[in-house]
LUMVEX-447810 format. One record per residue: residue number from 1; x, y, z of N, C-alpha, C, O in turn. Coordinates in nm, 4 decimals, decimal comma. Layout:
N
(NUM (X Y Z) (X Y Z) (X Y Z) (X Y Z)) ...
//
This chain:
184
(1 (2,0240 -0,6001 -1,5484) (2,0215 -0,5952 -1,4035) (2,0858 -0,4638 -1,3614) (2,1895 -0,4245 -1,4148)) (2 (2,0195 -0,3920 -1,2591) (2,0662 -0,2619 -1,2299) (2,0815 -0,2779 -1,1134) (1,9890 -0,3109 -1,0392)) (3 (2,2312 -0,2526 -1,0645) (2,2639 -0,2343 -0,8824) (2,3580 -0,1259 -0,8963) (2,3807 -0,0639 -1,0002)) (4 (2,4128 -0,1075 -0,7792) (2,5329 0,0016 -0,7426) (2,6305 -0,1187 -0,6786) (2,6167 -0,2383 -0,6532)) (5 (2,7428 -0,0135 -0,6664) (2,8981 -0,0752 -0,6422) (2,9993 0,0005 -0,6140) (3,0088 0,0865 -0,7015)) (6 (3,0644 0,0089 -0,5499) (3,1993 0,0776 -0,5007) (3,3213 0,0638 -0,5852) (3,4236 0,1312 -0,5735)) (7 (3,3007 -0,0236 -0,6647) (3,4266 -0,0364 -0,7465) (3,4846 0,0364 -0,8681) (3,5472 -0,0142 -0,9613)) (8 (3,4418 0,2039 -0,8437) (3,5435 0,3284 -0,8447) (3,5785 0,3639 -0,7861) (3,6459 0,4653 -0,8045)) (9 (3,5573 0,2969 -0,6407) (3,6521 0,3974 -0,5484) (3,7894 0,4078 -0,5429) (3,8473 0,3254 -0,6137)) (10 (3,8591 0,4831 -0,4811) (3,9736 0,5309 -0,5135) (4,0413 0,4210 -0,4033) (4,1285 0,3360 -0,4212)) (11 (3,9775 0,4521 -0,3024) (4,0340 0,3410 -0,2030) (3,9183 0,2259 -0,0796) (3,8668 0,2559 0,0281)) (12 (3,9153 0,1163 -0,1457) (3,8100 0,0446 -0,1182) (3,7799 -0,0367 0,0200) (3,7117 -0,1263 0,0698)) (13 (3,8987 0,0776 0,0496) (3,9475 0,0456 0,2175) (3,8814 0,1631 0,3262) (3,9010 0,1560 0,4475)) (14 (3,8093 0,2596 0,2688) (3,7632 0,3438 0,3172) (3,6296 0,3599 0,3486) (3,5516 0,3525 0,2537)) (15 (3,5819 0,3811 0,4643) (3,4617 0,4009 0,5548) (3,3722 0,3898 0,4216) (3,3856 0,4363 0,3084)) (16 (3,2714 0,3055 0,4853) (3,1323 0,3209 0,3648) (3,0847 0,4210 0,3042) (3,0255 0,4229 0,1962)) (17 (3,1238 0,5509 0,4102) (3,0518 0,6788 0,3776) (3,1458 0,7748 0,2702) (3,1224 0,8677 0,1929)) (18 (3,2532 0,7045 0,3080) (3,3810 0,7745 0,1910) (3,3762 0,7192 0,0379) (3,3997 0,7773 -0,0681)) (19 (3,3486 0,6247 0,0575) (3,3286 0,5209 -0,0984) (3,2672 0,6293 -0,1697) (3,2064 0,7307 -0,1353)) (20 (3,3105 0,5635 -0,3104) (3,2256 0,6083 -0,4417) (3,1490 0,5174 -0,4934) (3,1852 0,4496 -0,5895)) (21 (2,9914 0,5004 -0,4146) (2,9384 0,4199 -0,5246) (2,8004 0,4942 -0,6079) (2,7243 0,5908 -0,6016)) (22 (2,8249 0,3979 -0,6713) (2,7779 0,4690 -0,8231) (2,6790 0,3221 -0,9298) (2,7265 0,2162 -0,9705)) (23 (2,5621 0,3654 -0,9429) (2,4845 0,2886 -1,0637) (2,5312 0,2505 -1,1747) (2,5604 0,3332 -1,2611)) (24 (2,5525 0,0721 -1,1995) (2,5443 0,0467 -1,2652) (2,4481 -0,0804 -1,3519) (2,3505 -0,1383 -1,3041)) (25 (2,5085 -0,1031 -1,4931) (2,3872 -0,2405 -1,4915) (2,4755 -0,3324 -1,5973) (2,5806 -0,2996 -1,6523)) (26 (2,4028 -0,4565 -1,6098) (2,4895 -0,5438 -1,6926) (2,3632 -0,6838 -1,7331) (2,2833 -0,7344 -1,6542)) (27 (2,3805 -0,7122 -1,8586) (2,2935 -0,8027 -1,8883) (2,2831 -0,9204 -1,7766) (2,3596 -0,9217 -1,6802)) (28 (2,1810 -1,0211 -1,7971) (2,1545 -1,1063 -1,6931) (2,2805 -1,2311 -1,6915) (2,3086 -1,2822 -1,5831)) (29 (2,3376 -1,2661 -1,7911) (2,5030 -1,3194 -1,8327) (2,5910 -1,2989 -1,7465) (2,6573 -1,3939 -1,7049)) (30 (2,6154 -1,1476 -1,6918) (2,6997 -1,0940 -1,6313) (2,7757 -0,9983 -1,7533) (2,8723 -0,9358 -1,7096)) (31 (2,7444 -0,9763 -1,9099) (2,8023 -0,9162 -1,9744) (2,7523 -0,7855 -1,9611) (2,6690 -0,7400 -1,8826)) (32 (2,8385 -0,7159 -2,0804) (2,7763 -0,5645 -2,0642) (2,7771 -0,4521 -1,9996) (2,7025 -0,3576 -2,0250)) (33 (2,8881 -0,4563 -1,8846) (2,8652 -0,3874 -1,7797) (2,8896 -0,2326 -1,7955) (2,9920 -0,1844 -1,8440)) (34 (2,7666 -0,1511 -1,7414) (2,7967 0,0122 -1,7878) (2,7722 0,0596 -1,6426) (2,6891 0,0167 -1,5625)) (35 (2,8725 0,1676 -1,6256) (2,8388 0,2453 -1,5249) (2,7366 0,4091 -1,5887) (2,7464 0,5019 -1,6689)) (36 (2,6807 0,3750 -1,5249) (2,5746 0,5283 -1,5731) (2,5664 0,6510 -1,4678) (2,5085 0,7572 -1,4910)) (37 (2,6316 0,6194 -1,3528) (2,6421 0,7083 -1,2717) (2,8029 0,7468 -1,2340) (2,8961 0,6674 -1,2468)) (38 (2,8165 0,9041 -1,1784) (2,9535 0,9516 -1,1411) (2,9369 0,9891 -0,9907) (3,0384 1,0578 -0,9789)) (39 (2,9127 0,9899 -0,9398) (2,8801 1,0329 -0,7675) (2,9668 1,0758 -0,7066) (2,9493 1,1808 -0,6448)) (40 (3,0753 1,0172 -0,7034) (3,1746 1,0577 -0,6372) (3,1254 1,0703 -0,5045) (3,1498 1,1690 -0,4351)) (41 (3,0379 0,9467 -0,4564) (2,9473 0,9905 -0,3352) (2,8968 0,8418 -0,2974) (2,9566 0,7396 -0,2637)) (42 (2,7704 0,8718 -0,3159) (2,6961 0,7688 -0,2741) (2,5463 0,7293 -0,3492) (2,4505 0,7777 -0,2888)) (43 (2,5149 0,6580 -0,4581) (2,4254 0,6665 -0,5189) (2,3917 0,4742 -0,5081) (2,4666 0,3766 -0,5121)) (44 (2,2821 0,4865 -0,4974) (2,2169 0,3658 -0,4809) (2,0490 0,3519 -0,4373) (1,9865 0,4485 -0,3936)) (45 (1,9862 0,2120 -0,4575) (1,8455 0,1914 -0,4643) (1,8089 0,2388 -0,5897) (1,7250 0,3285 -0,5985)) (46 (1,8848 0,1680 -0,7317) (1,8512 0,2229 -0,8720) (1,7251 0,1381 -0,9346) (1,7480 0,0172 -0,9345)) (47 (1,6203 0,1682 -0,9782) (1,5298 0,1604 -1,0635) (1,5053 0,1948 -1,1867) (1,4738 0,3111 -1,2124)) (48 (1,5127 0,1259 -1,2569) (1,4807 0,2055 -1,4226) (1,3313 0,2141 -1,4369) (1,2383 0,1584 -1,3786)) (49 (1,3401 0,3118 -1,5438) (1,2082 0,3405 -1,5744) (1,1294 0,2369 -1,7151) (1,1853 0,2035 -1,8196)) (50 (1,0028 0,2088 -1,6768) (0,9433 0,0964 -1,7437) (0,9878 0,1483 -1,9322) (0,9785 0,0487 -2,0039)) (51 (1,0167 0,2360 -1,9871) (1,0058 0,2860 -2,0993) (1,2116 0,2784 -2,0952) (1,2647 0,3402 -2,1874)) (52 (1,2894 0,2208 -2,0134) (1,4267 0,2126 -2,0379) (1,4985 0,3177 -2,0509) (1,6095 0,2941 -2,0986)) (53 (1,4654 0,4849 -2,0131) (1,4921 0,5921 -2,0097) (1,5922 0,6697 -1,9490) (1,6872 0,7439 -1,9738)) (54 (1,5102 0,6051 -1,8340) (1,5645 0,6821 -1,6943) (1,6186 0,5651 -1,5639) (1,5888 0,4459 -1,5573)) (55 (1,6901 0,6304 -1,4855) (1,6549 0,5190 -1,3883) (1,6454 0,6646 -1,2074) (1,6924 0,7695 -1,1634)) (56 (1,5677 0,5755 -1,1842) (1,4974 0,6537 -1,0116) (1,6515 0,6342 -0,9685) (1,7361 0,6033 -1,0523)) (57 (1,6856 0,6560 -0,8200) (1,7591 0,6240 -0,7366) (1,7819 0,7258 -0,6105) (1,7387 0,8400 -0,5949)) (58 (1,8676 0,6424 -0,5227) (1,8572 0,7868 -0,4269) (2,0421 0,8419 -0,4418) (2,1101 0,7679 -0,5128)) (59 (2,1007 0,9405 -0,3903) (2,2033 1,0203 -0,4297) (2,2256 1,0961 -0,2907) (2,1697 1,2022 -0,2633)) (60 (2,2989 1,0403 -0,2209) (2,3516 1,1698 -0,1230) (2,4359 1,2737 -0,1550) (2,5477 1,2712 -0,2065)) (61 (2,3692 1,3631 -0,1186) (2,4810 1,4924 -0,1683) (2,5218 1,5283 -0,0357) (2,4747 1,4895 0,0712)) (62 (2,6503 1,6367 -0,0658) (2,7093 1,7014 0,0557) (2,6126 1,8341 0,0876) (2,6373 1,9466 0,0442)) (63 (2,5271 1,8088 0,1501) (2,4672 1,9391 0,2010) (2,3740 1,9026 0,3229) (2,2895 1,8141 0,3101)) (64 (2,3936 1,9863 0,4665) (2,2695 1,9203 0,5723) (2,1597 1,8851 0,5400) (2,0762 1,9131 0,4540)) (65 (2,1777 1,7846 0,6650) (2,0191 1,7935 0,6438) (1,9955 1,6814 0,7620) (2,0887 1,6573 0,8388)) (66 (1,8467 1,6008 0,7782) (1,8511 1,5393 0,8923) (1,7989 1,3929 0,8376) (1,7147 1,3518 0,7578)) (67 (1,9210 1,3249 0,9480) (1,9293 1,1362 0,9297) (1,7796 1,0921 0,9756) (1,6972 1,1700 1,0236)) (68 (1,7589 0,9532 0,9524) (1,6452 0,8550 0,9939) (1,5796 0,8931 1,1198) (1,4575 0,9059 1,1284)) (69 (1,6869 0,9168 1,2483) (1,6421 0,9927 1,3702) (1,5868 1,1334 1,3731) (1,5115 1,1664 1,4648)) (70 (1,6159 1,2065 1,2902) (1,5640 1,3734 1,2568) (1,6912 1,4013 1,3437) (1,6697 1,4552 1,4523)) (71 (1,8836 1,3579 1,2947) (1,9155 1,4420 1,3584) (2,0327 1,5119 1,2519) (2,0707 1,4362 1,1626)) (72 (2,0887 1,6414 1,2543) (2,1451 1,6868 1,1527) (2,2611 1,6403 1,1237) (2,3486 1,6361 1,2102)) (73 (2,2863 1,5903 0,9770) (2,4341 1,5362 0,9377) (2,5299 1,6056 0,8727) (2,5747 1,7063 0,9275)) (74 (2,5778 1,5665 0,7479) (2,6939 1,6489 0,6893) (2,6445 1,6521 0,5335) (2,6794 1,7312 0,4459)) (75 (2,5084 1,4894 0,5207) (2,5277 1,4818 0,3531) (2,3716 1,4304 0,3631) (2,3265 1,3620 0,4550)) (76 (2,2882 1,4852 0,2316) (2,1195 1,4989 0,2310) (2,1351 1,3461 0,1494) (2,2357 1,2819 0,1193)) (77 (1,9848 1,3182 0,1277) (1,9912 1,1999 0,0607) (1,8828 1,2422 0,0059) (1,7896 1,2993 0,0625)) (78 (1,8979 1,2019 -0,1595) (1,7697 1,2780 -0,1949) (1,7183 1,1952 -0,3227) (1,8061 1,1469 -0,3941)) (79 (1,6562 1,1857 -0,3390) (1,5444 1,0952 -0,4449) (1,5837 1,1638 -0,6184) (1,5045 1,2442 -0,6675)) (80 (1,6946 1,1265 -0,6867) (1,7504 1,1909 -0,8332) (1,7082 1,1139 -0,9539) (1,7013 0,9926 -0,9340)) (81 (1,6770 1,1562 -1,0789) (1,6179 1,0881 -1,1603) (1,7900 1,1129 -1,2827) (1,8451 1,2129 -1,3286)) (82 (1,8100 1,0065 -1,2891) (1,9686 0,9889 -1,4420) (1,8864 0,9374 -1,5400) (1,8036 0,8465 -1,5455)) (83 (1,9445 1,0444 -1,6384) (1,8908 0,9911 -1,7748) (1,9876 0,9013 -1,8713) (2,1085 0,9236 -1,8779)) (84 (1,9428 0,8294 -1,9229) (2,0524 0,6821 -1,9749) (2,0217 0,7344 -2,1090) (2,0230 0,6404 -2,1884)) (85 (1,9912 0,8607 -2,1738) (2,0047 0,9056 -2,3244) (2,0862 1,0825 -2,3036) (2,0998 1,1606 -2,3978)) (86 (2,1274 1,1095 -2,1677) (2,2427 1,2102 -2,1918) (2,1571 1,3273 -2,1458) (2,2253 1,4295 -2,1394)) (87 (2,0030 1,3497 -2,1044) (1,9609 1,4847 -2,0568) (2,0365 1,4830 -1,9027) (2,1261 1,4066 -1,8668)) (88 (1,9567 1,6164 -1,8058) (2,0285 1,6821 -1,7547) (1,9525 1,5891 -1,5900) (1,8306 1,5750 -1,5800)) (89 (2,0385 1,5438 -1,4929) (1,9935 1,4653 -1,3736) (1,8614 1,5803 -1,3225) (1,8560 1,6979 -1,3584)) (90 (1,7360 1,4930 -1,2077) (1,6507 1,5886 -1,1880) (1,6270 1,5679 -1,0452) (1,5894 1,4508 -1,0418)) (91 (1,6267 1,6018 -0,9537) (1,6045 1,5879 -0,7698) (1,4819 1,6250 -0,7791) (1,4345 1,7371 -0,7977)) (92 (1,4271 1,5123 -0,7634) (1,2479 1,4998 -0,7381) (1,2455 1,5571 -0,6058) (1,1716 1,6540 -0,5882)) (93 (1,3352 1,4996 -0,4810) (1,2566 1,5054 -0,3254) (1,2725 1,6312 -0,3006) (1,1879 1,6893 -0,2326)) (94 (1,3807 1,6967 -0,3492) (1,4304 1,8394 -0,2853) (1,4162 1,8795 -0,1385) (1,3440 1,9774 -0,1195)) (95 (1,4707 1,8232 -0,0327) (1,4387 1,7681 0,0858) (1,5661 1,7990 0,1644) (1,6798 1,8049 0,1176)) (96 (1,5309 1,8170 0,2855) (1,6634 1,8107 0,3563) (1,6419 1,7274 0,4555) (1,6896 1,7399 0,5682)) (97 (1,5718 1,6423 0,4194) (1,4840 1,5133 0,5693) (1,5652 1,3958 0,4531) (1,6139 1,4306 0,3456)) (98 (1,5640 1,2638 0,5029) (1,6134 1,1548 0,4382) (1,5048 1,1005 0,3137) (1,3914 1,0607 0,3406)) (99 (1,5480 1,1050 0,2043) (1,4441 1,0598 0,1047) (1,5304 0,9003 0,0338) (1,6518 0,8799 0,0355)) (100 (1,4604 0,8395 -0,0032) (1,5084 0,7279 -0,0265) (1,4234 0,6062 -0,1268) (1,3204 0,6583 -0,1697)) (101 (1,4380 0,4612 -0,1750) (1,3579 0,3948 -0,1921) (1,2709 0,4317 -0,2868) (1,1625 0,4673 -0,2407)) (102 (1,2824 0,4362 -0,4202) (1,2096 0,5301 -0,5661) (1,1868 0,4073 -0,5931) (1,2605 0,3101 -0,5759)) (103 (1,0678 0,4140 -0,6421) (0,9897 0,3253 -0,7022) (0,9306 0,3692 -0,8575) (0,8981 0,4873 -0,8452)) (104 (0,9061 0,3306 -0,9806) (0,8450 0,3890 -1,0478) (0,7115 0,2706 -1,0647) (0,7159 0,1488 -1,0471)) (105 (0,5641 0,3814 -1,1162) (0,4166 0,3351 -1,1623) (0,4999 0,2860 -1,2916) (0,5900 0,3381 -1,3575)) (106 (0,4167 0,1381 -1,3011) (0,4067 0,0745 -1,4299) (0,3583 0,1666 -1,6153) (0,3795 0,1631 -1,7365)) (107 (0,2660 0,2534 -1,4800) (0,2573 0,3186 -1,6507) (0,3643 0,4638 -1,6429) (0,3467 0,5651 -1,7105)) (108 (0,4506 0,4474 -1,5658) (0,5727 0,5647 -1,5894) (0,5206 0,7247 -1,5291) (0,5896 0,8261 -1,5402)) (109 (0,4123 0,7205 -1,4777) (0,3130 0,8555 -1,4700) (0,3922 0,8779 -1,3110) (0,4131 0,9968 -1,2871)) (110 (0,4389 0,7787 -1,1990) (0,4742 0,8569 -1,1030) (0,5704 0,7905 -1,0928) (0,5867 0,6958 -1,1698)) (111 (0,6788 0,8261 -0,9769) (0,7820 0,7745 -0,8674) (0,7389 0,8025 -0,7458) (0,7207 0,9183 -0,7084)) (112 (0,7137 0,6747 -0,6553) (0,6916 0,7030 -0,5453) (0,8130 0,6607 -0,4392) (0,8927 0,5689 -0,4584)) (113 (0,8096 0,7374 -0,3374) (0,9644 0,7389 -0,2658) (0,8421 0,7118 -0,0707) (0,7261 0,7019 -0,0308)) (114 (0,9949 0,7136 -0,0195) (0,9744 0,6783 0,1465) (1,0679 0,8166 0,1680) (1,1590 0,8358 0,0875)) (115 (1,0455 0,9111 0,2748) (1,0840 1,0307 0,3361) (1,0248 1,0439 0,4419) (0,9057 1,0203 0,4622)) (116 (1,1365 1,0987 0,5480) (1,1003 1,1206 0,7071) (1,0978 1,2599 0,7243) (1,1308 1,3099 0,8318)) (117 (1,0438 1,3603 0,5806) (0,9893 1,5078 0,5880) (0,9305 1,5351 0,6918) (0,9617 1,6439 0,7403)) (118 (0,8383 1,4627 0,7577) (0,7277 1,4963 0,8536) (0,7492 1,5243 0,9492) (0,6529 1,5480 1,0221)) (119 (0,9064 1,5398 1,0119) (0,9923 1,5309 1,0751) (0,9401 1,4388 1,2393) (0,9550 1,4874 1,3515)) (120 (0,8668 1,2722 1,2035) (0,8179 1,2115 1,2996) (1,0007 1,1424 1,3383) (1,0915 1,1591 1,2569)) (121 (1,0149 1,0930 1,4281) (1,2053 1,0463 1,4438) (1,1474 0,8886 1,4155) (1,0721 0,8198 1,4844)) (122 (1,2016 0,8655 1,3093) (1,2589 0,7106 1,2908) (1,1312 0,6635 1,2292) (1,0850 0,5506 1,2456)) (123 (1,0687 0,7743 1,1450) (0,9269 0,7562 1,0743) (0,9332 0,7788 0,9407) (0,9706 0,8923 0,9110)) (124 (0,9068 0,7016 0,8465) (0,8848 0,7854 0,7115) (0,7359 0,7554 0,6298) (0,6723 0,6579 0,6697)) (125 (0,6886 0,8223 0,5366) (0,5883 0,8063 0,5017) (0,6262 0,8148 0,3174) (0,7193 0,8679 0,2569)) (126 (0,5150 0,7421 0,2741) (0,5518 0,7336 0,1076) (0,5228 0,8600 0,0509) (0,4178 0,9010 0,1002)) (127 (0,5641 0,9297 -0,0211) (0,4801 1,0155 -0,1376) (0,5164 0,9714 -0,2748) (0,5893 0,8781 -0,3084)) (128 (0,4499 1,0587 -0,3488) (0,4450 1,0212 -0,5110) (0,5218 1,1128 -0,6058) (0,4349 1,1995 -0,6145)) (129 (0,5991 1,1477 -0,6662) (0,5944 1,2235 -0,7567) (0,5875 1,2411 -0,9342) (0,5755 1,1528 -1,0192)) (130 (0,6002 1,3878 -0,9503) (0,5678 1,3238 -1,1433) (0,7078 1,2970 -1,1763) (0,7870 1,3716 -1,1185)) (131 (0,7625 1,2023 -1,2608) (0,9090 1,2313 -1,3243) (0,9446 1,3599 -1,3411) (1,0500 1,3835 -1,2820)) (132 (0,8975 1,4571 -1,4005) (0,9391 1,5775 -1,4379) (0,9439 1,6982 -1,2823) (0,9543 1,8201 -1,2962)) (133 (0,9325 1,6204 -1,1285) (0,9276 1,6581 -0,9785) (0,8140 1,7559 -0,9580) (0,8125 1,8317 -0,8610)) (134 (0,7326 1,7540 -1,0366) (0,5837 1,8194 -0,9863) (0,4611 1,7640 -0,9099) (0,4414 1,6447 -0,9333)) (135 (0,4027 1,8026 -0,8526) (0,2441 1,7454 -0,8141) (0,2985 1,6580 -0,7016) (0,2393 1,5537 -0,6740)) (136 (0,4159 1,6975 -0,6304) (0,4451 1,6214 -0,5001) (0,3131 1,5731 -0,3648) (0,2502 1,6403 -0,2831)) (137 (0,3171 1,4387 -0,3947) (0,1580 1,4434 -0,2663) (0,2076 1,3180 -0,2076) (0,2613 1,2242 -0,2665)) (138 (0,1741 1,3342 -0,0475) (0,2277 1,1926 0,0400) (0,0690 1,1208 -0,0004) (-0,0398 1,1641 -0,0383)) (139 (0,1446 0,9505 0,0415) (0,0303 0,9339 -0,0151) (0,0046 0,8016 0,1344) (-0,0833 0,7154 0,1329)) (140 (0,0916 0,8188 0,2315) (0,0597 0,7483 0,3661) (0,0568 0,8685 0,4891) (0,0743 0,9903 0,4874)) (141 (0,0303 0,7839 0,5802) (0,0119 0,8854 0,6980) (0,0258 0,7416 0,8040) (0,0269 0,6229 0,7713)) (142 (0,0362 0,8079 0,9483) (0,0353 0,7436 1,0614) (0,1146 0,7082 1,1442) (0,2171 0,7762 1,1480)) (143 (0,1053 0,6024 1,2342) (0,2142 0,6244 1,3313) (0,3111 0,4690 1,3112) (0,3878 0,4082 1,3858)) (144 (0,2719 0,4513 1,2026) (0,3536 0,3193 1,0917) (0,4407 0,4061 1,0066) (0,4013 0,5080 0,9499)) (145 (0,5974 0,3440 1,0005) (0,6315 0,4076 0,8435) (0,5680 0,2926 0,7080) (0,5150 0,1815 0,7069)) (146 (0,6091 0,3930 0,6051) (0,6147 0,3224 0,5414) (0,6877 0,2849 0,4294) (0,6659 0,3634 0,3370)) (147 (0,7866 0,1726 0,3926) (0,9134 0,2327 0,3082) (0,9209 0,1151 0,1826) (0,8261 0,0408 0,1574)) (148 (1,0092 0,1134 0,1330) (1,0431 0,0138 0,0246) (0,9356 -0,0188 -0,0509) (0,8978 -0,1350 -0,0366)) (149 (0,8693 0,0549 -0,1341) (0,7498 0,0409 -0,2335) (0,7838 -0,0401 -0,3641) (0,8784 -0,0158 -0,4390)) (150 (0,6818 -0,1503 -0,3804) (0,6687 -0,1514 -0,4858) (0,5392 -0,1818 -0,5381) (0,4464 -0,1852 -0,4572)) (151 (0,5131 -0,2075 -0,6746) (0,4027 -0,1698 -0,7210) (0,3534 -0,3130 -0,7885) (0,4183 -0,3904 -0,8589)) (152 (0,2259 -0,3209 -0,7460) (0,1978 -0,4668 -0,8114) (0,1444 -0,4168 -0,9791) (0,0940 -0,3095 -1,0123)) (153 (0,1715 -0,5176 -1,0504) (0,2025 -0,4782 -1,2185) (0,0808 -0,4140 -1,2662) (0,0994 -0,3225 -1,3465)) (154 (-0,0766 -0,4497 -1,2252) (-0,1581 -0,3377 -1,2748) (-0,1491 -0,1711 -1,2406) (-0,2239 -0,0893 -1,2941)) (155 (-0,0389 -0,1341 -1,1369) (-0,0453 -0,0479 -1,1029) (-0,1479 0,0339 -1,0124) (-0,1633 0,1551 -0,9975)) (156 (-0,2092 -0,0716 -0,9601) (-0,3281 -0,0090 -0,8988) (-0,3307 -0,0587 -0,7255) (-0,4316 -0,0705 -0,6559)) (157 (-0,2071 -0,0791 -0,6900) (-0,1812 -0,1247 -0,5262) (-0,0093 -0,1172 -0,5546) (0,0561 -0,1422 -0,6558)) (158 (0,0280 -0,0745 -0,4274) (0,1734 -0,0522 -0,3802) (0,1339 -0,1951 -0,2551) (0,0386 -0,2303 -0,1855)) (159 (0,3354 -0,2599 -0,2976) (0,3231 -0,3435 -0,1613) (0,4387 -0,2655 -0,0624) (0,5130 -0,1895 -0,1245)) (160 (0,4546 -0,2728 0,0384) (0,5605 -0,1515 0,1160) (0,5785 -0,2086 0,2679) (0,4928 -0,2870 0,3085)) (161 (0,6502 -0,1845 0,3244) (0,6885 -0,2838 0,4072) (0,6979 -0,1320 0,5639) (0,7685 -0,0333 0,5847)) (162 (0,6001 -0,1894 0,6229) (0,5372 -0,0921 0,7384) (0,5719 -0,1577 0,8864) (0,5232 -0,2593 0,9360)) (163 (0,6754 -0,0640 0,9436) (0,7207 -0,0581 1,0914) (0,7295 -0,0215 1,1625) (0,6096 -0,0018 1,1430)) (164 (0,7468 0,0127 1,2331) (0,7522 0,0761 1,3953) (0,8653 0,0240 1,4831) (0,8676 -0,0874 1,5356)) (165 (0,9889 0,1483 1,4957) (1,0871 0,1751 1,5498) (1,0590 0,1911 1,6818) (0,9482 0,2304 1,7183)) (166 (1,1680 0,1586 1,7757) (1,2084 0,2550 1,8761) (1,3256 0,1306 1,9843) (1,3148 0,0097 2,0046)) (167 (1,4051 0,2088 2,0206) (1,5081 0,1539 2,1050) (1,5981 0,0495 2,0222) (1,6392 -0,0374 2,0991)) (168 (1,6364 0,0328 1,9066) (1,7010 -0,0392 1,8799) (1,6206 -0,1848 1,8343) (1,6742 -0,2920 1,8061)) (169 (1,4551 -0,1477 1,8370) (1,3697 -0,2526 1,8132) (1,3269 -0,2079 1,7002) (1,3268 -0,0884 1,6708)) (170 (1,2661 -0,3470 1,5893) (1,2000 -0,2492 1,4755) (1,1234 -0,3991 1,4506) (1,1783 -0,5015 1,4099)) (171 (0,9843 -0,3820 1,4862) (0,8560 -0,4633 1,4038) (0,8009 -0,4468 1,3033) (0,7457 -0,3388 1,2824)) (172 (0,7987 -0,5518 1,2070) (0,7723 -0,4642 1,0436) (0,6532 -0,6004 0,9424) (0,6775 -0,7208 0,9345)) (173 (0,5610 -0,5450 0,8951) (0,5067 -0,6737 0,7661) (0,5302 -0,6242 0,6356) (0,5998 -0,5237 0,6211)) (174 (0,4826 -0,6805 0,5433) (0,4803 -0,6470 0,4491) (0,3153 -0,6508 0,4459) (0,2356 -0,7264 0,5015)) (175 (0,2968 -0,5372 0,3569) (0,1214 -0,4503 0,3613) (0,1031 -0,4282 0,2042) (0,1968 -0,3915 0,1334)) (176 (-0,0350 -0,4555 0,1519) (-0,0912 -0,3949 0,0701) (-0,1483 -0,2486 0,0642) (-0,2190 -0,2281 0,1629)) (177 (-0,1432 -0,1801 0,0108) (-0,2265 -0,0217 0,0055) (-0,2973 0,0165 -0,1088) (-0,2030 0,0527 -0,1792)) (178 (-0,3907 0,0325 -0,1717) (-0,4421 0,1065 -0,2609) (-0,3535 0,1726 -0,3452) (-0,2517 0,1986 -0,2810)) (179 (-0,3440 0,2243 -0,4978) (-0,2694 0,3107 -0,5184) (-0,3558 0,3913 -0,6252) (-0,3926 0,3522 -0,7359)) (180 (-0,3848 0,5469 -0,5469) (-0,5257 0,6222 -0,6711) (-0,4210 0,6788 -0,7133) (-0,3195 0,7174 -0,6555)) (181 (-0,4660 0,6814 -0,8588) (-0,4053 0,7550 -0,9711) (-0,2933 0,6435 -1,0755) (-0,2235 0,6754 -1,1718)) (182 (-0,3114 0,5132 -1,0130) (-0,2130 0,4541 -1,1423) (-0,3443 0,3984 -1,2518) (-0,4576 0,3768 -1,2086)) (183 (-0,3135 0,3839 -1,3697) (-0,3585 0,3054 -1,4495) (-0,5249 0,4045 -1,4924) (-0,6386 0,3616 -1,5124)) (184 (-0,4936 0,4855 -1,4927) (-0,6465 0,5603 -1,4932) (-0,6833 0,5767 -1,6660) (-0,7891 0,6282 -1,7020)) 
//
């Protein structure tokens, strides 16, 4: 089981945004428990990769960039790939818009994420990328976001949960979509 947790922080009394949380996982028992991430930040929404490799997640770092509203903050959030055999971390979104919500294809060929790049306010749209952060392509559009992907097991449809913001209101279903390029 893979979640995140605050329980390195230094002081667990401190604003959410001050915490250290950080990825970890632990057999389904409750034994085992490894932390695989150091953040000293904020790391969470962890996914491993179907081959037990890697795991997706998102990672705020300290550098601007712009929140859910498109408005500028203090710390980016960005779509990072940790390797659980010791290579070097990889920032798929490279973004200064909010990236979030990594999903990986069953057959390991993409990660698809939710990002409000498009700079629509309180909008995000899915894209795809390769593990290795190449061949970046959105793969929604419209005046729906669309966020929290996941992938039904042939790999050949994302389910993602599509809403429409505004005023403190948010209407949302859960949607099927096509997905070209898994399982080919």
């Amino acid at each position: 089981i893979f979640f995140n947790s605050a329980r390195a922080t230094p002081d667990l009394k401190a604003d959410w945004g001050d915490q250290w949380i950080d990825v970890y996982s632990m057999a389904a028992d409750g034994g085992e428990l490894r932390r695989h991430t150091d953040c000293k930040g904020t790391c969470t929404y962890p996914v491993p990769s179907p081959d037990g490799r890697w795991i997706a997640h998102r990672r705020r770092l300290p550098t601007p960039r712009r929140d859910w509203e498109q408005q500028s903050t203090e710390a980016n959030s960005e779509v990072v790939l940790t390797s659980l055999t010791g290579a070097p971390e990889v920032n798929l979104s490279r973004s200064p818009a909010y990236d979030g919500w990594p999903m990986w294809s069953p057959d390991s060929r993409w990660i698809v994420f939710a990002t409000n790049r498009d700079g629509a306010v309180a909008t995000g749209q899915l894209y795809r990328v390769r593990p290795d952060g190449s061949d970046l392509q959105r793969i929604t559009d419209g005046p729906f976001s669309h966020v929290q992907p996941s992938f039904t097991p042939d790999g050949k449809s994302l389910l993602v949960y599509r809403l429409v913001e505004w005023g403190g209101t948010e209407i949302g279903q859960v949607a099927k979509l096509p997905f070209e390029g898994g399982e080919e």
